[in-house]
TILUM-74880 format. One line per field, with one value per residue (C-alpha): residue number from 1; residue in three letters; x, y, z. Coordinates in pm, 1 decimal, decimal comma. Layout:
doza: c(NUM ...) $
bamar: c(Ala ...) $
u: c(X ...) $
v: c(Y ...) $
w: c(Z ...) $
***
This chain:
doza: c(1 2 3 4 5 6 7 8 9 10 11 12 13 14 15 16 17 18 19 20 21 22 23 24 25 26 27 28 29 30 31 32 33 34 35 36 37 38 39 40 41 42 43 44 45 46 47 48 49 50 51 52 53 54 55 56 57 58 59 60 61 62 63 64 65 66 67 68 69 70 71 72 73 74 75 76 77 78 79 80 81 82 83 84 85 86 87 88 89 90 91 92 93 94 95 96 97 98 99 100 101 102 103 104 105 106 107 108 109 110 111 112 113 114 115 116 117 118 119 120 121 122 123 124 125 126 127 128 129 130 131 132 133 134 135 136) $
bamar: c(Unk Unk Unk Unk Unk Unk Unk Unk Unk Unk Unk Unk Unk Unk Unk Unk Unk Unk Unk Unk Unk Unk Unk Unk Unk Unk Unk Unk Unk Unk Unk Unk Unk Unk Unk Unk Unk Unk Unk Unk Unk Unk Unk Unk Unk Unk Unk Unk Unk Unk Unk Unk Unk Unk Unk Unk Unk Unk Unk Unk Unk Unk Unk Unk Unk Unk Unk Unk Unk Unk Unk Unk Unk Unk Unk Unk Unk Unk Unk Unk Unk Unk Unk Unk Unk Unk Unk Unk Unk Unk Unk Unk Unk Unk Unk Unk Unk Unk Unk Unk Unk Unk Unk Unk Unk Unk Unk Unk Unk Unk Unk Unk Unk Unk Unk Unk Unk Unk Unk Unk Unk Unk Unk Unk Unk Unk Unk Unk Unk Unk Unk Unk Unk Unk Unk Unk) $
u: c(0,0 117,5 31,3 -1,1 -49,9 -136,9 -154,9 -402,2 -432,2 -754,9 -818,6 -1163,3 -1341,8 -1554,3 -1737,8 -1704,3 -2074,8 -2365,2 -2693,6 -2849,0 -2582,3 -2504,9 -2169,2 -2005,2 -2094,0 -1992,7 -1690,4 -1576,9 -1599,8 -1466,5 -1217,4 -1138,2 -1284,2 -1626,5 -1520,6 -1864,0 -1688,4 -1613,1 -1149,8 -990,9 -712,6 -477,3 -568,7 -295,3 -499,8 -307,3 -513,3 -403,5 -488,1 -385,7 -357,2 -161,7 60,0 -82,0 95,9 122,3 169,2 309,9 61,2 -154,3 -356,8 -230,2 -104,9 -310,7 -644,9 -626,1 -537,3 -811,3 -1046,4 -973,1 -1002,8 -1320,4 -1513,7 -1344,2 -1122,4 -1310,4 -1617,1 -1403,8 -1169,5 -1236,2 -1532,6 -1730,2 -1769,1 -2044,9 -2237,9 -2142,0 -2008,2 -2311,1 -2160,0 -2145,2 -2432,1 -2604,7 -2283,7 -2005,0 -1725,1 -1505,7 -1156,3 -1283,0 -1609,1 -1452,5 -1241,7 -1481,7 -1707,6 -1415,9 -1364,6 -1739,7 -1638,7 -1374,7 -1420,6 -1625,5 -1505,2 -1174,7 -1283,3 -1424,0 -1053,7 -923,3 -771,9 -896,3 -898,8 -706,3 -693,6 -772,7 -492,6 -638,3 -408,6 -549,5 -255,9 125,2 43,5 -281,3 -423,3 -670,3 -642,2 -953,7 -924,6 -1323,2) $
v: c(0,0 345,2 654,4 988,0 1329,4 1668,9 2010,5 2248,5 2602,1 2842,6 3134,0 3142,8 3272,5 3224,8 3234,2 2996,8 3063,7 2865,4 3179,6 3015,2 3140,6 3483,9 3660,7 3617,2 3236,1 3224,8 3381,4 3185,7 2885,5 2998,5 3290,3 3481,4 3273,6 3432,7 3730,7 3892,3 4080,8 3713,0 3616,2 3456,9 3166,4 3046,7 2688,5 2446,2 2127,6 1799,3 1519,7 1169,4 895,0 519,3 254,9 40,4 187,1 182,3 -89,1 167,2 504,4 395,6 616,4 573,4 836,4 1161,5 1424,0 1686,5 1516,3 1487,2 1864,6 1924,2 1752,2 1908,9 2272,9 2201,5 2015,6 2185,7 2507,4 2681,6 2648,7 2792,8 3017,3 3377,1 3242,1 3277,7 2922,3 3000,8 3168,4 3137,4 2723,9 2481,7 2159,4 2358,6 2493,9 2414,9 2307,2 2459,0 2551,4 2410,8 2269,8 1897,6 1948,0 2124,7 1804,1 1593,0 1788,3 1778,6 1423,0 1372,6 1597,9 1390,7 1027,5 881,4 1083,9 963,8 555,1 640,3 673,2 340,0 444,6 551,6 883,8 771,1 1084,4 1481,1 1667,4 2077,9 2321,1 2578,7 2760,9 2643,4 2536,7 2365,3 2149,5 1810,6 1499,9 1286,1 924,2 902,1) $
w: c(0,0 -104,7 39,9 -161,5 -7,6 -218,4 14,6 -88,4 55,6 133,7 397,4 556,0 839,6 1104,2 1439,4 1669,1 1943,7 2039,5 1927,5 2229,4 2452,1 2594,9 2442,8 2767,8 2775,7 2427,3 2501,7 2776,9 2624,3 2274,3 2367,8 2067,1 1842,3 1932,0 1852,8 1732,3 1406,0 1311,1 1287,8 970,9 886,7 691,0 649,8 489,9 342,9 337,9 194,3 177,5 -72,3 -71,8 -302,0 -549,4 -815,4 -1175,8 -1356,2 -1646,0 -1448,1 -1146,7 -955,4 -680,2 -868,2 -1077,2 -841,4 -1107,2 -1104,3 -744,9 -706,0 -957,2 -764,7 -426,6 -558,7 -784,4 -472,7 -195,6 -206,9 -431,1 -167,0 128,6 -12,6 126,1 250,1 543,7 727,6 900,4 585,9 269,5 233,1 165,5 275,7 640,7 716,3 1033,5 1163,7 1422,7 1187,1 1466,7 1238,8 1353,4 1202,3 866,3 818,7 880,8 596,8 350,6 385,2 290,6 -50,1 -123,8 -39,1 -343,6 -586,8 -495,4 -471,4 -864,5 -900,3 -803,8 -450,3 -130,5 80,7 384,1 594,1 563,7 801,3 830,5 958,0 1122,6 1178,4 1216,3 1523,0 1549,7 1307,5 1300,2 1132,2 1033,7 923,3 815,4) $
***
């Protein structure tokens, strides 16, 4: 089994706060990130693919489809987007970084099995020095 990872990048922002709370509730369970005038990242996408080499290729799958497939199903929903407004595959959900992975991972995995491989894990930085990894 070989493993194949293509990094993708997008800035986005949101609001991390439960409406049914108060702001101070909000904020002490959310710190900054409930900032009411909404705060912004720099996420670094790392997504993961698995499989046997192509007897004729010798890839697990082409590094440009897969890039191609990332930006048309994911990036180009979330880049300079608001999380919390403008991305369908989110809505109705806390734009937490665990939940975002979790909804790119549901982009991604069947459009990668048509390919003959399988999405192994998403890895979302949310900055340099926080970042998720989701293994479906």
């Amino acid at each position: 089994m070989i493993y194949i990872t293509r990094k993708e990048h997008f800035n986005a922002a949101h609001k991390l706060a439960r409406p049914e709370w108060s702001d101070e509730k909000n904020i002490e369970v959310f710190g900054k990130c409930a900032n009411v005038n909404w705060h912004g990242h720099n996420f670094n996408l790392h997504v993961t693919v698995k499989g046997q080499p192509n007897e004729l290729t010798g890839f697990v799958i082409d590094l440009k489809l897969l890039s191609s497939l990332i930006k048309d199903l994911v990036v180009e929903k979330l880049d300079h987007k608001n999380l919390n407004l403008d991305v369908d595959f989110m809505k109705g959900v806390m734009p937490s970084t665990e939940n975002l992975a979790i909804k790119i991972w549901e982009q991604l995995v069947d459009v990668i099995k048509q390919h003959n491989c399988e999405l192994h894990s998403i890895k979302l930085f949310e900055t340099e020095n926080n970042y998720v990894e989701y293994y479906g």
